[in-house]
C-alpha positions in Angstrom: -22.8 52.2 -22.5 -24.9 53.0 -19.4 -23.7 56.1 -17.2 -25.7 55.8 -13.8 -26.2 59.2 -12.0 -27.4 59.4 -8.3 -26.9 57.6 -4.9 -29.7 55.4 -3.7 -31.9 56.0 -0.2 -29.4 54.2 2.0 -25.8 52.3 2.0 -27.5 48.9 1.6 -29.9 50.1 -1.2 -26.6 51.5 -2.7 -24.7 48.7 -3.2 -28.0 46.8 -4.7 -27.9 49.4 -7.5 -24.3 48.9 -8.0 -24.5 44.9 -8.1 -27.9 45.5 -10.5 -25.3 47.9 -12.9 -22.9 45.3 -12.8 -25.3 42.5 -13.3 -26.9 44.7 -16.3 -23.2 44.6 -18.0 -23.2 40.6 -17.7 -26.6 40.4 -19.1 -26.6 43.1 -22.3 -22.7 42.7 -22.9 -22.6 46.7 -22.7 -20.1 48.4 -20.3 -21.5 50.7 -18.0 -20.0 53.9 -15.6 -21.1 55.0 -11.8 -20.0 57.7 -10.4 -21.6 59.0 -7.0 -21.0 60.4 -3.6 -22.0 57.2 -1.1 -23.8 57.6 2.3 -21.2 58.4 5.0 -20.2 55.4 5.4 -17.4 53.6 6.5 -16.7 50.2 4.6 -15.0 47.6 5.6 -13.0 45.0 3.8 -13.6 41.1 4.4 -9.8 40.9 5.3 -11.0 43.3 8.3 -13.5 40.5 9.5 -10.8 38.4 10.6 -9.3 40.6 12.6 -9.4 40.1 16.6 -10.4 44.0 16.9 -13.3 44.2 14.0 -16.4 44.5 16.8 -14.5 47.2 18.1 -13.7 48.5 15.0 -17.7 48.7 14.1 -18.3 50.4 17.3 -16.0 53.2 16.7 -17.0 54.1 13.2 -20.7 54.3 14.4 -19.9 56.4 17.2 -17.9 58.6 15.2 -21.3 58.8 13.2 -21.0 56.8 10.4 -23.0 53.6 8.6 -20.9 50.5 8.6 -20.8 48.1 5.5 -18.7 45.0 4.7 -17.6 45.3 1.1 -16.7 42.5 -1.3 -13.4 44.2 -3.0 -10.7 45.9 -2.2 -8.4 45.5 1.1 -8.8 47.1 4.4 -11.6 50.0 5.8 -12.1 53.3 3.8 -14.5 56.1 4.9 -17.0 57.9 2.7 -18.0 61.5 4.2 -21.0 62.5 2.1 -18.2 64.9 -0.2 -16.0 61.4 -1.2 -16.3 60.3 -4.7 -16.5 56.6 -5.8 -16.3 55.3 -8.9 -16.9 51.3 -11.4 -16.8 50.9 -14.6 -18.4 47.4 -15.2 -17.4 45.4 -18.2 -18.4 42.4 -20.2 -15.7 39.1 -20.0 -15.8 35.8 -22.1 -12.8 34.8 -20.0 -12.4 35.7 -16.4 -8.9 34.9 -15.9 -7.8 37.2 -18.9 -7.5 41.3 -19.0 -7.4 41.8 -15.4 -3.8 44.1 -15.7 -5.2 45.8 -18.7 -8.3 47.0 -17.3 -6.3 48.0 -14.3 -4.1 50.2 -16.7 -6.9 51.5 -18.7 -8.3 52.9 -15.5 -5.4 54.0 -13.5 -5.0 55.8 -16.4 -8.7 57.1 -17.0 -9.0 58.2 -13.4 -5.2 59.9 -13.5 -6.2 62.2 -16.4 -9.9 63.1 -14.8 -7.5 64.2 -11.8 -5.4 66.2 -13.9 -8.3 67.9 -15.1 -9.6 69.5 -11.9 -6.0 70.5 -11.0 -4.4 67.4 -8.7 -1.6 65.7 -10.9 -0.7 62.4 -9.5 1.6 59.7 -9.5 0.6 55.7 -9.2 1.9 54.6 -5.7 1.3 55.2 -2.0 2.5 56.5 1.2 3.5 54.6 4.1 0.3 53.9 6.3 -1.8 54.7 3.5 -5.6 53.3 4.2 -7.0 50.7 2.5 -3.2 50.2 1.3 -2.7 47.9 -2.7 -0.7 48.0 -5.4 -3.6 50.2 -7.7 -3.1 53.8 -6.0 -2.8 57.3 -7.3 -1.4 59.9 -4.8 -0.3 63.3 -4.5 0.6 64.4 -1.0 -0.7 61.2 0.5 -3.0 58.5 -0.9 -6.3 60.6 -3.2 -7.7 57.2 -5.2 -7.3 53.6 -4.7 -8.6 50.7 -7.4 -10.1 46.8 -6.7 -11.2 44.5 -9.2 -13.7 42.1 -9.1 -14.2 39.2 -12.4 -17.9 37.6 -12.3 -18.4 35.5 -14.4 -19.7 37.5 -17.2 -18.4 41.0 -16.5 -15.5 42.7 -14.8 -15.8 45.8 -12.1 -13.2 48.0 -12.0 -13.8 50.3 -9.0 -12.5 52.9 -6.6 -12.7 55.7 -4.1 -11.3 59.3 -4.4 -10.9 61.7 -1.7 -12.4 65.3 -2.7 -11.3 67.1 0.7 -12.5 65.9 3.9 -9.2 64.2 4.2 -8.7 65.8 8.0 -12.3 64.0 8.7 -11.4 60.7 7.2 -7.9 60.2 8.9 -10.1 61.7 12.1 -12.2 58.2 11.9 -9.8 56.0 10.4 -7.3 56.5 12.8 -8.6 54.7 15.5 -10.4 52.3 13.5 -7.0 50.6 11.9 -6.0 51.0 15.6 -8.9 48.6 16.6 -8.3 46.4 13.4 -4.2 46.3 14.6 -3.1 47.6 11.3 -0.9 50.4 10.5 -1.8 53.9 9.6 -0.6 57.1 9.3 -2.9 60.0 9.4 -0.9 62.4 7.3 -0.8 60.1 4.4 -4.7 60.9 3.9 -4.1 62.9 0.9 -7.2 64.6 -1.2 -7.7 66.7 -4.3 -7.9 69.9 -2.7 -5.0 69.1 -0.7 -3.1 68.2 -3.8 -3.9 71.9 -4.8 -7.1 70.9 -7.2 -10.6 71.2 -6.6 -12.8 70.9 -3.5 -16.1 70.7 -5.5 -17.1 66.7 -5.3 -19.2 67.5 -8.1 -16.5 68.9 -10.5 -15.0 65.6 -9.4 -17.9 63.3 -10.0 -18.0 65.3 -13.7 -14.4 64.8 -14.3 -14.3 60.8 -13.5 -17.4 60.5 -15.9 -15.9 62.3 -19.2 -13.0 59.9 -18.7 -14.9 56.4 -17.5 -18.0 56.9 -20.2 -15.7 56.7 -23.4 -18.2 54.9 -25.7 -19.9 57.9 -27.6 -23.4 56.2 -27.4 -23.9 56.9 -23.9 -27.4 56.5 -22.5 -28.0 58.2 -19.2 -30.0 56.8 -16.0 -30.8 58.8 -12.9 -31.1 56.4 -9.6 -34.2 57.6 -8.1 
């Protein structure tokens, strides 16, 4: 297994080094593990390109200081501040249509225990006017971790986001971004592991997520440079 360490120079160079992970899973059959703190970024799902609003939408997350990106998983726009956390485990698949719920399981469950670990317990589910709201999210006075799969054709990527403590910042941006996209949201059901009475070290976070993700104990360790 290959544990990545490190964000890239920028949000585009990011998400290079993610698809060249993933891509490295296909091509070896290994699994490998990210976990980093993204660019401040807000990302947008492709569902959010349809909407009537999305220009506007762009506008306002840059003036509230933040890169935009268009992601390809996962639902509607979430906001990285610098201290957020995400997370993909990449996998090797023979068969894409197979194993989807299972990996979903496996990693609701992986990321639930990390959580534990620095002191936010959570429950699977979500508030109303959650962001970015799906049917793969852990929560603990509002929404801390949402999960999106993606089958290639040779590997699977299991990823997510989870919010360390800025969650005043993100519903600050977020608000009037779903309010551009016409979509609901709620800022109080931001939730975060500090706010959840845990940690608000993103490190402790990032450390946590690893221990649980990396599970093969042949773990061979890259630093993005």
């Amino acid at each position: 297994m290959r544990v990545l360490r490190g964000r890239a120079v920028d949000p585009e160079s990011d998400r290079a080094t993610t698809q060249r992970l993933a891509a490295w899973a296909g091509d070896t059959g290994e699994p490998a593990v990210r976990v980093w703190r993204p660019h401040p970024t807000v990302a947008f799902g492709r569902r959010d390109a349809t909407c009537d609003g999305y220009d506007r939408a762009l506008r306002t997350a840059r003036e509230h200081g933040y890169e935009v990106v268009e992601r390809s998983v996962g639902g509607h726009a979430v906001t990285f501040t610098g201290s957020t956390v995400a997370f993909l485990r990449a996998e090797p698949v023979e068969e894409a249509r197979t194993g989807i719920g299972t990996r979903y399981d496996r990693a609701t469950e992986d990321v639930a225990a990390a959580l534990a670990t620095v002191g936010a317990p959570v429950e699977q589910g979500e508030p109303d006017g959650a962001f970015c709201p799906g049917t793969h999210s852990l929560s603990a006075r509002g929404k801390i971790a949402g999960l999106a799969q993606r089958v290639k054709r040779d590997a699977a990527l299991v990823s997510g986001v989870v919010v360390v403590a800025d969650h005043d910042r993100i519903a600050e941006v977020l608000e009037p971004v779903y309010g551009a996209l016409g979509l609901p949201f709620e800022p109080t059901a931001v939730g975060s592991v500090a706010r959840a009475g845990g940690v608000a070290d993103p490190e402790r976070v990032v450390r946590a997520l690893q221990n649980r993700l990396a599970t093969d104990p042949h773990v061979e360790w890259v630093r993005e440079t």
